[in-house]
SEDREN-739878 format. One record per residue: residue in one letter; x, y negated, z of N, C-alpha, C, O in turn. Coordinates in steps of 0.1 Angstrom, whole numbers, padded with zeros to 4 digits, always signed. Example, Ala and Ser with C-alpha at 12.3 -4.5 7.8 and 13.67 -1.06 7.14 Angstrom:
# residues 2
A+0132+0057+0078+0123+0045+0078+0132+0033+0078+0142+0033+0085;S+0128+0022+0071+0137+0011+0071+0129+0000+0079+0134-0011+0080;
***
This chain:
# residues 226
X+0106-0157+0174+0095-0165+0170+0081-0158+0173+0080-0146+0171;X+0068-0169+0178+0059-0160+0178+0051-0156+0165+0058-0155+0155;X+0038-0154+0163+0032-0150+0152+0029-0160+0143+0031-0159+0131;X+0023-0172+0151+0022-0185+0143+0036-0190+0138+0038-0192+0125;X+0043-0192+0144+0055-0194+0142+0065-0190+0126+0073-0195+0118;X+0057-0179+0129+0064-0164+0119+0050-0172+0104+0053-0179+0094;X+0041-0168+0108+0030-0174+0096+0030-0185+0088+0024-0186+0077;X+0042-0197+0095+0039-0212+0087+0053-0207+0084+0060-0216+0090;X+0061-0200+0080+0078-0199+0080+0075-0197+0067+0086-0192+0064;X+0068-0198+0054+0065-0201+0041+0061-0208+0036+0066-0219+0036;X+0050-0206+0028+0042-0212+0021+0033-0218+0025+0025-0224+0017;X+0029-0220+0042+0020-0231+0047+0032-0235+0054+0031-0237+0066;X+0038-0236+0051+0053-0247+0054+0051-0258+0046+0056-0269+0050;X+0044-0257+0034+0048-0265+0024+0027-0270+0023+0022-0278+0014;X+0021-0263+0033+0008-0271+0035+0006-0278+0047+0009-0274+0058;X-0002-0293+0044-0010-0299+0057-0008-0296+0068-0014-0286+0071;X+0000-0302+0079-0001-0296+0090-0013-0288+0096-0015-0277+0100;X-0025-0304+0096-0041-0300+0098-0047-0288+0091-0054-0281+0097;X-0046-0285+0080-0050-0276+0072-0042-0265+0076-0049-0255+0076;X-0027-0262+0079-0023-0248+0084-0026-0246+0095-0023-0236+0100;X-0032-0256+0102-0037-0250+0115-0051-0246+0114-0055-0237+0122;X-0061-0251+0105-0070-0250+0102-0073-0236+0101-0080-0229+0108;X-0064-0232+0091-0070-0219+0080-0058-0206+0092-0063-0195+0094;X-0051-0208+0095-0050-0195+0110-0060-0196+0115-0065-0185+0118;X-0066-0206+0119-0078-0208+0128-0086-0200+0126-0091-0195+0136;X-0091-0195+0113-0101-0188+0109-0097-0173+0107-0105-0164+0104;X-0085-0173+0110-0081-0157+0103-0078-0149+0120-0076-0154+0131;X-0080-0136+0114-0078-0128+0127-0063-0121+0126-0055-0122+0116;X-0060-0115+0135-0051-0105+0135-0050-0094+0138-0053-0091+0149;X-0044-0081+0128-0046-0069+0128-0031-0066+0133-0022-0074+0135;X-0032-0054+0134-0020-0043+0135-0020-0032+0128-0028-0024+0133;X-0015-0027+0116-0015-0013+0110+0003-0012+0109+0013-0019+0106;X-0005+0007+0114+0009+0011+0113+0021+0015+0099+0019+0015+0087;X+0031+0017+0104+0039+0023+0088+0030+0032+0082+0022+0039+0088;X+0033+0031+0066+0023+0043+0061+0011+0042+0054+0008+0045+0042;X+0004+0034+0065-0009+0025+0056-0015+0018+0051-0016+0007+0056;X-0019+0019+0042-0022+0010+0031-0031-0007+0036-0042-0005+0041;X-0029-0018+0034-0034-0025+0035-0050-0028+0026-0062-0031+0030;X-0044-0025+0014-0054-0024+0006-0049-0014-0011-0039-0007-0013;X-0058-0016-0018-0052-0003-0022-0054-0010-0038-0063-0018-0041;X-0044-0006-0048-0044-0009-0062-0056-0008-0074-0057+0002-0081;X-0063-0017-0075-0075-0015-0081-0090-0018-0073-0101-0022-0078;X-0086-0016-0062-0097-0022-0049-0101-0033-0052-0094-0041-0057;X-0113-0035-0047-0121-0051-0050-0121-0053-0032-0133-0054-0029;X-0115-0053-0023-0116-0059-0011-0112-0074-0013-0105-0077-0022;X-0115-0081-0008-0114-0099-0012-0106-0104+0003-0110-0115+0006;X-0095-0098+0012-0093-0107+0020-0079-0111+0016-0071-0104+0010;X-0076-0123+0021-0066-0132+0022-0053-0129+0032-0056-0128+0044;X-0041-0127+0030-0034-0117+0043-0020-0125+0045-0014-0129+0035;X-0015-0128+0056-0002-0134+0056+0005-0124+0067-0003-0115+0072;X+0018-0124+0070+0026-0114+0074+0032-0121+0089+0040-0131+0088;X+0028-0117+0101+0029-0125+0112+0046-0118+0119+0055-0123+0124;X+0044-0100+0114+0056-0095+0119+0054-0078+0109+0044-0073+0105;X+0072-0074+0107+0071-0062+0102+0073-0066+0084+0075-0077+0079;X+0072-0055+0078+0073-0055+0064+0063-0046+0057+0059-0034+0058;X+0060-0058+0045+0050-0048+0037+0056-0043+0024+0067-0048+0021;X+0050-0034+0015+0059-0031+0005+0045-0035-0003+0034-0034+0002;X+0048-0040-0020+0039-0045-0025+0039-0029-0034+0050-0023-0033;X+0031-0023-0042+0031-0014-0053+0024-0020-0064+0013-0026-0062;X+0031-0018-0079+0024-0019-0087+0022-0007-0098+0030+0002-0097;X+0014-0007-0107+0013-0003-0118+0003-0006-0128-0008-0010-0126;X+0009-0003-0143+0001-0014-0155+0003-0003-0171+0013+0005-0172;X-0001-0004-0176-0005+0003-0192+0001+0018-0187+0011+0024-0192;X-0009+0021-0176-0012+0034-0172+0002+0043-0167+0005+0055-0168;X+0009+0032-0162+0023+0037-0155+0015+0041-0141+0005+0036-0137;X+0025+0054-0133+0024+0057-0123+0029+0044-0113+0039+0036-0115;X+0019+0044-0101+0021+0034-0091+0037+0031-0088+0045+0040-0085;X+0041+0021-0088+0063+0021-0080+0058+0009-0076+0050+0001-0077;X+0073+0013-0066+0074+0000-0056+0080-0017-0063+0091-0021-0068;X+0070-0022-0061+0076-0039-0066+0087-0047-0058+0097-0052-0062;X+0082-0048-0043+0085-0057-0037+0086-0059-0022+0076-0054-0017;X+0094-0063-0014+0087-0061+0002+0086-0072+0004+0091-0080-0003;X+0080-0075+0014+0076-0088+0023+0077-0088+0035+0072-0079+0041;X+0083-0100+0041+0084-0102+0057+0073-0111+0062+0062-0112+0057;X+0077-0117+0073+0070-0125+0082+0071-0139+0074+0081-0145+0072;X+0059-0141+0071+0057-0157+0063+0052-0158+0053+0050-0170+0049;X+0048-0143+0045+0047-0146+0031+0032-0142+0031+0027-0136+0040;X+0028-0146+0022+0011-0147+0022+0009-0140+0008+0016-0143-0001;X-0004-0125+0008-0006-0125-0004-0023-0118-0008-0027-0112+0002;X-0027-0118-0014-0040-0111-0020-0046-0127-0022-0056-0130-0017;X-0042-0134-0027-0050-0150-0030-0064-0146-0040-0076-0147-0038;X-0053-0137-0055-0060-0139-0064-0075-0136-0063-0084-0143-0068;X-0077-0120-0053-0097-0126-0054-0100-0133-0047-0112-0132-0044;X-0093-0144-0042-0102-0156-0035-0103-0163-0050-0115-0167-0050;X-0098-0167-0061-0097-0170-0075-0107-0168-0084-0116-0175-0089;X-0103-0151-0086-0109-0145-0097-0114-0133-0090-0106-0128-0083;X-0126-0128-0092-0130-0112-0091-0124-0100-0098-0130-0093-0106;X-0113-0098-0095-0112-0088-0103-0102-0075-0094-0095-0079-0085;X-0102-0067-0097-0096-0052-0094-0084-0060-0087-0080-0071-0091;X-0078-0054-0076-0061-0062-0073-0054-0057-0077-0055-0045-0075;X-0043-0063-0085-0037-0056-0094-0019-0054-0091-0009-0053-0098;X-0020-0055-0073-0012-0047-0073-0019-0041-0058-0030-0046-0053;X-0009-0027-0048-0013-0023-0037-0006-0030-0026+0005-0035-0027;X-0011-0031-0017-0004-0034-0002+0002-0021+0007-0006-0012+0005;X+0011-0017+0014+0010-0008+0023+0023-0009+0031+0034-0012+0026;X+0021-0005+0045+0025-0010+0056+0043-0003+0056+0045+0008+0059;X+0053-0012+0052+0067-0007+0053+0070+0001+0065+0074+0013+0066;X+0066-0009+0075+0069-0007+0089+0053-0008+0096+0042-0011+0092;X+0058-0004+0110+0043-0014+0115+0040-0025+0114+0050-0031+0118;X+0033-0032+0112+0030-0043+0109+0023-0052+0118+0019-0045+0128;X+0018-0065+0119+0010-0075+0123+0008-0085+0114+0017-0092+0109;X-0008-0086+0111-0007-0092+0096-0020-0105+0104-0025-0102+0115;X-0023-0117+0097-0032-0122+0097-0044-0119+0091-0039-0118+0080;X-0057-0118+0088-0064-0119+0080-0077-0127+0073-0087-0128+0080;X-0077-0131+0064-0085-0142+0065-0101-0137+0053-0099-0132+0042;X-0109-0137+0056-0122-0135+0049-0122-0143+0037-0115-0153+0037;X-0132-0141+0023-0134-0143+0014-0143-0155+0019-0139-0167+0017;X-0154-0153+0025-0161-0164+0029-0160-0170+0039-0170-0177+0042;X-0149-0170+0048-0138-0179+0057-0129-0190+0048-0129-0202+0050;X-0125-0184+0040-0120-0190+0031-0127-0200+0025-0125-0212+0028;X-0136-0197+0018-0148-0206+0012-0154-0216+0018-0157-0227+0013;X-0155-0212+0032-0162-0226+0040-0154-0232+0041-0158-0244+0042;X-0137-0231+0044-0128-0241+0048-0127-0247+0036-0125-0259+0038;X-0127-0243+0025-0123-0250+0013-0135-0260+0009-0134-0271+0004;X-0147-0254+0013-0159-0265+0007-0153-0280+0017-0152-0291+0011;X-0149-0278+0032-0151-0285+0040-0132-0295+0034-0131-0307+0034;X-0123-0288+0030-0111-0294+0027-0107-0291+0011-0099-0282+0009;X-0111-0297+0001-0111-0288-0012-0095-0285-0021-0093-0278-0031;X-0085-0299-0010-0071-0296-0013-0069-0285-0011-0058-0283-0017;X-0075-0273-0003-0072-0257-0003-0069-0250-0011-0061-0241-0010;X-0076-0254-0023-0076-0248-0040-0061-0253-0044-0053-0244-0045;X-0057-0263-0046-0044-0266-0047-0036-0259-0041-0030-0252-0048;X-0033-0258-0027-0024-0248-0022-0025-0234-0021-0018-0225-0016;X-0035-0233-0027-0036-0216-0031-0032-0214-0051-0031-0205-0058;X-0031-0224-0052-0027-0223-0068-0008-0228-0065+0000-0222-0071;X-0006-0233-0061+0009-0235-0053+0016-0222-0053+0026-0218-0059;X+0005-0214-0040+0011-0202-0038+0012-0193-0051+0023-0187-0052;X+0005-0193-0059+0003-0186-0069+0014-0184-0075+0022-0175-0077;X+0014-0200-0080+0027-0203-0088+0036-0198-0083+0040-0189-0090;X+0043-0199-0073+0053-0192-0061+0059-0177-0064+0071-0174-0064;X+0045-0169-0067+0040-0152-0066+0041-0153-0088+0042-0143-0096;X+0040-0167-0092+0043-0164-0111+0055-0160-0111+0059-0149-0115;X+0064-0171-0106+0078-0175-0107+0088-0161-0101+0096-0155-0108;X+0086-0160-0092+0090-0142-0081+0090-0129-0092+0097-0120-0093;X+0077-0133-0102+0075-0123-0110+0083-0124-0122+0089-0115-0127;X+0083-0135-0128+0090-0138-0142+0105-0137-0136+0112-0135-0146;X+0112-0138-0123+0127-0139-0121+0130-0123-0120+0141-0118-0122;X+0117-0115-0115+0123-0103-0115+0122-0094-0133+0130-0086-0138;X+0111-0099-0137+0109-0091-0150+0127-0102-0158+0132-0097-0168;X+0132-0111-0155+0144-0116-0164+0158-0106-0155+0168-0102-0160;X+0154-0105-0146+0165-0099-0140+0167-0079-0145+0176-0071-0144;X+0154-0078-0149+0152-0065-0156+0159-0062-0169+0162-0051-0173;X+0161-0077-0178+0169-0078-0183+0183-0080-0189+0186-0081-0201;X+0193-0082-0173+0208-0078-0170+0212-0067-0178+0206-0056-0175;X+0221-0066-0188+0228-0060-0194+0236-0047-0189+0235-0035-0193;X+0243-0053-0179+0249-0046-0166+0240-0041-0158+0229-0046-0154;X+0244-0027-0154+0233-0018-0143+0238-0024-0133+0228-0028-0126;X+0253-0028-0125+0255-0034-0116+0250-0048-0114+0249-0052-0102;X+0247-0053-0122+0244-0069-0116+0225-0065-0118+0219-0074-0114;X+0216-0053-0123+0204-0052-0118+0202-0045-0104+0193-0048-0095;X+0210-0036-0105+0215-0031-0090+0214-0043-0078+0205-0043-0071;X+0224-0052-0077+0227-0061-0070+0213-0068-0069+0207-0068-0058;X+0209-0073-0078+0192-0081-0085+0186-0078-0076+0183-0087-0068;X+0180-0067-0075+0173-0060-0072+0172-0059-0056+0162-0061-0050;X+0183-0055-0050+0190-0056-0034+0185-0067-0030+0177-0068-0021;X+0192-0078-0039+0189-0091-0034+0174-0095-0030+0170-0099-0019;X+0167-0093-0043+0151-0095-0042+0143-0089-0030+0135-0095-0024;X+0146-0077-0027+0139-0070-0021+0139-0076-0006+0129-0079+0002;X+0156-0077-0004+0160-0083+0013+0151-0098+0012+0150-0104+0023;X+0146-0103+0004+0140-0118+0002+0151-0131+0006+0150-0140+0015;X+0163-0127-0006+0175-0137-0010+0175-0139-0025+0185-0145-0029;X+0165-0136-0034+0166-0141-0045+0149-0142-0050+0140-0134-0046;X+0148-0152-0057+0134-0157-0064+0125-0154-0054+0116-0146-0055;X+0129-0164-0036+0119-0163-0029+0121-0175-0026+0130-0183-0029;X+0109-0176-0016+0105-0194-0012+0119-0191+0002+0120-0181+0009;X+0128-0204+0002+0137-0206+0005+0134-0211+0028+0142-0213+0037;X+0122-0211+0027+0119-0209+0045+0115-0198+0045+0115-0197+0058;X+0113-0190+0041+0113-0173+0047+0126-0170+0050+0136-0174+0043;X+0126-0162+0065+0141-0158+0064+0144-0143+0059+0136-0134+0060;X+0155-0141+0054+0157-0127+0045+0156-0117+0055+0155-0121+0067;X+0156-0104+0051+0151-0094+0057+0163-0082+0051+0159-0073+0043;X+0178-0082+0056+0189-0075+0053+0185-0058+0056+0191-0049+0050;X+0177-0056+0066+0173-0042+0068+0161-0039+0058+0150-0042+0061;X+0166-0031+0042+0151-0027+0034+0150-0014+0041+0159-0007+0045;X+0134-0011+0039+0131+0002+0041+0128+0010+0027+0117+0014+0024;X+0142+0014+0017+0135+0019+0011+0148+0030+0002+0160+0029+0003;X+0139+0041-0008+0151+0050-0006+0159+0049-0023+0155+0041-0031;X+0172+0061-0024+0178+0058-0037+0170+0057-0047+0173+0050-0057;X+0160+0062-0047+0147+0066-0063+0142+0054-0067+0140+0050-0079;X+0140+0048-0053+0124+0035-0056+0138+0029-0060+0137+0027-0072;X+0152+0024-0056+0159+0012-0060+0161+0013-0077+0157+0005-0086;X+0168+0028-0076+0166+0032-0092+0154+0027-0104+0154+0018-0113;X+0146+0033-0099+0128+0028-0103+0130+0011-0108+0128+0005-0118;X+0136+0008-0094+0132-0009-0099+0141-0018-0111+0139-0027-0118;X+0153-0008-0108+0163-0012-0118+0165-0009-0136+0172-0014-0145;X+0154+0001-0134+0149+0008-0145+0162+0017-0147+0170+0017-0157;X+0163+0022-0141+0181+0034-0140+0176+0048-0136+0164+0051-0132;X+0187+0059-0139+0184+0068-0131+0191+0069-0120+0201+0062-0119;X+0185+0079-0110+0190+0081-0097+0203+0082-0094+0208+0075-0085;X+0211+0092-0103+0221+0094-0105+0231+0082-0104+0241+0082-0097;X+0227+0070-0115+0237+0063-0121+0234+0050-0109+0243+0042-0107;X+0222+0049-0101+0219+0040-0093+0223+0046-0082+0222+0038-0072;X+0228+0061-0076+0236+0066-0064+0249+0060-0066+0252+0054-0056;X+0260+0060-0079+0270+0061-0078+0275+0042-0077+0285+0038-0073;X+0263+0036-0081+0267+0023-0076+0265+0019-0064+0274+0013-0058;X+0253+0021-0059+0254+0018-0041+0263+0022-0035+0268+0015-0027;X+0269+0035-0037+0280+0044-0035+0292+0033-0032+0297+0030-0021;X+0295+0027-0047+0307+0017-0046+0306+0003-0041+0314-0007-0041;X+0294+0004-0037+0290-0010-0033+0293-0011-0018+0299-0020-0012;X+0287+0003-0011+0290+0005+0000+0304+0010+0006+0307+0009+0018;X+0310+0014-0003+0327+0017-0004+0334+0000+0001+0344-0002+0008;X+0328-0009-0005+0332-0023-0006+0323-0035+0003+0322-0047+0002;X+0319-0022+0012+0318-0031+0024+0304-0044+0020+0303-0055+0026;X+0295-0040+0008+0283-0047+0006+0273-0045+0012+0266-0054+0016;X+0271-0031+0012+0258-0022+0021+0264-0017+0030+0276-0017+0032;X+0253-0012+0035+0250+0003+0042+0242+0012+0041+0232+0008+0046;X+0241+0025+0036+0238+0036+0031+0231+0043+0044+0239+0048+0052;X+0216+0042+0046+0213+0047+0054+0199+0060+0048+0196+0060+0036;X+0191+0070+0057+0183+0077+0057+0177+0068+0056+0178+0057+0062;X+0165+0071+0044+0150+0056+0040+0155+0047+0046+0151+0044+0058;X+0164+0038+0041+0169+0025+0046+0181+0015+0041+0191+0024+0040;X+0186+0004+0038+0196+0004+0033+0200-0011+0036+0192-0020+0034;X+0212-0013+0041+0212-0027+0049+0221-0034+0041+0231-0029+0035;X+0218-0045+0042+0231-0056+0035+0239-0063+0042+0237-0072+0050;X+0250-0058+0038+0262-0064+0048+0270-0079+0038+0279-0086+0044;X+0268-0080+0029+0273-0088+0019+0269-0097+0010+0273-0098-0001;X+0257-0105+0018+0250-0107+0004+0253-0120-0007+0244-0126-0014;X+0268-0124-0005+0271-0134-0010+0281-0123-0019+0281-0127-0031;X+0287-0116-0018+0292-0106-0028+0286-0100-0036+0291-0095-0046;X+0270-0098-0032+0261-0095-0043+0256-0101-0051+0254-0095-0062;X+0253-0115-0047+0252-0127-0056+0262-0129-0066+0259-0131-0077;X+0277-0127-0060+0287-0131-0069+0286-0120-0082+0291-0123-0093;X+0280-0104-0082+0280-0095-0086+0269-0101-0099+0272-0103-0111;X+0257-0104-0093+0246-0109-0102+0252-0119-0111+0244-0123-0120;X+0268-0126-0111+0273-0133-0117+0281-0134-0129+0282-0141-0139;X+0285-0120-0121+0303-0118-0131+0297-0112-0141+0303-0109-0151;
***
């Protein structure tokens, strides 16, 4: 698929034809490599960003926890809305999984398309809701009893097969290593090695250098079950 292609594969899937043609219209396109930060945690930069190709990793941190990894994103998913919203610090980081190709859209690109189409505001409070829901499924899934079914949770989320908008397509290659999975599971390394371990024994994963692929993800699901 090309870039545009890749851009309406979400959440301007579910906007105006006229208006998602609209609002690419106005955005440019960058390239940053793995490594770099799109934008950075606490930054007041105001632009608007959707994912044309590549993966981003979202970071967060909050009541003075060290920065960890939240979340990745593929091609389709749109995010930094909120200072087009509200002014305030972003409260989480962007930075480039892989290389990337991102769209970008200005604070006051934004603004003029919206004075001129004001249903904009609605589909940026859509998205929102989208980016609520993503968040409240992961902080409930934080609360699995079982380290294996947060393990699995967690896999799932990351590849974008669970608590994502359902036209993105999943992304079975994560780039990311035993620590951050651990991290997200709220586990230690140890006890989150010896389950990927058996997961991968069982023909779910694959166990790679900074990397970890899903070979099962309907056995992970059933895991997030039992």
């Amino acid at each position: 698929m090309n870039d545009t292609t890749n851009l309406k594969a979400g959440w301007l899937s579910d906007v105006p034809v006229n208006l998602a043609d609209r609002l690419t219209g106005i955005g440019r396109l960058i390239d940053i490599p793995r490594g770099q930060a799109v934008f950075g945690l606490g930054s007041d930069t105001s632009e608007f960003y959707g994912v044309a190709q590549g993966v981003v990793r979202l970071e967060v941190a909050a009541n003075g926890n060290e920065q960890r990894l939240g979340q990745f994103f593929g091609p389709g998913f749109w995010f930094g809305e909120l200072r087009l919203i509200a002014e305030v610090p972003r409260l989480m980081g962007a930075v480039a999984a892989t290389d990337v190709r991102l769209m970008q859209i200005t604070q006051s690109g934004f603004n003029r398309l919206a004075n001129e189409f004001p249903d904009l505001w609605r589909c940026i409070a859509l998205l929102s809701a989208q980016h609520m829901a993503m968040a409240i499924g992961a902080a409930d899934d934080l609360m699995l009893s079982s380290p294996e079914k947060r393990i699995a949770a967690v896999l799932l989320r990351f590849a974008g097969r669970r608590h994502a908008n359902p036209a993105i397509q999943p992304n079975d290659t994560i780039p990311v290593t035993q620590q951050e999975i651990a991290a997200a599971a709220n586990m230690s390394r140890a006890s989150a090695g010896n389950i990927l371990r058996q997961m991968a024994a069982q023909g779910q994963i694959t166990i790679e250098y900074g990397a970890l692929l899903i070979r099962d993800p309907e056995a992970l699901a059933a895991t997030t079950l039992n």
